[in-house]
C-alpha positions in Angstrom: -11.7 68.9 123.8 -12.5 70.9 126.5 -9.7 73.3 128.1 -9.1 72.9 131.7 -7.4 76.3 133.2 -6.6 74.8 136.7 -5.5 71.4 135.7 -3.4 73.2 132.7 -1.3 75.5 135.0 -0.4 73.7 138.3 2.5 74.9 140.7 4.4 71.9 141.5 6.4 73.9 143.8 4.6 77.1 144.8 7.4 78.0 147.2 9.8 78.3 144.2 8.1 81.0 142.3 9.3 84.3 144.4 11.2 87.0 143.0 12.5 90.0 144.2 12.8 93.4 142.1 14.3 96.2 142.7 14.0 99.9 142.0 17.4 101.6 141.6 18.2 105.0 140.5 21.7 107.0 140.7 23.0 108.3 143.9 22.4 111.6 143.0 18.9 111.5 142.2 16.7 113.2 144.5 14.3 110.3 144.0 14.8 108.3 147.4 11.5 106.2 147.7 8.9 104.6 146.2 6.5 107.6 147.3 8.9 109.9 145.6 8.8 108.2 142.5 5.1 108.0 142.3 5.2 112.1 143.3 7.9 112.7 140.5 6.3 110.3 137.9 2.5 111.9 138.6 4.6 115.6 138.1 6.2 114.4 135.1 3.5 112.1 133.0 6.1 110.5 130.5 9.4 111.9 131.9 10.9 108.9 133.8 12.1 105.8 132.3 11.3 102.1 133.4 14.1 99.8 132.4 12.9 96.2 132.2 15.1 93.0 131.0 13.4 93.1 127.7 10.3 93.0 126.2 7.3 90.7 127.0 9.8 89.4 130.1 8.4 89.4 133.9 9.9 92.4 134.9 8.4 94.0 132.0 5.0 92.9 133.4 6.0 93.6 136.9 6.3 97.5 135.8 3.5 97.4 133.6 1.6 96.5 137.1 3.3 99.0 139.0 2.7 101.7 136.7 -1.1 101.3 136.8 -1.3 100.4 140.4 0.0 103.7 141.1 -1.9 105.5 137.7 1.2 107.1 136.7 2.9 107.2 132.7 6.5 106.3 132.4 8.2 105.8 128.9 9.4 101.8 128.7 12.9 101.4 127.7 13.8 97.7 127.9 17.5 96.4 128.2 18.2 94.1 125.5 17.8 90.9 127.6 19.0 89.5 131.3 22.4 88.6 131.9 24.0 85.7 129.7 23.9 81.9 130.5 
């Protein structure tokens, strides 16, 4: 039986699959933009820490993306899970 990769993953509603992420860091951080963060992470290969909802979730593969779109190293320290249903 031959496997059909368009017909086996079809948007029904295209226009229900946005998200948006954020990048947050504390007040006092010096680290005000994305630019900055690329700067600081390129500085610091392995300093800075990306917090995703878990692991293996979508904004685990969001930061995956973002961290080699920009070609910088930052240690992955995933939250336990998103909020509770």
């Amino acid at each position: 039986m031959p496997y059909r990769q368009r017909k086996g993953f079809r948007a029904d509603r295209p226009d229900r699959h946005h998200s948006a992420w954020l990048l947050v860091t504390h007040r006092d951080n010096p680290i005000k933009d994305v630019a900055a963060l690329v700067a600081a992470a390129k500085a610091n290969p392995d300093k800075l820490s990306l917090a995703p909802l878990g692991v293996a979730t979508i904004s685990h593969f969001a930061g995956e993306l973002f961290k080699s779109s920009a070609g910088i190293k930052m240690v992955h320290l995933p939250y336990r899970g998103s909020a509770p249903r």
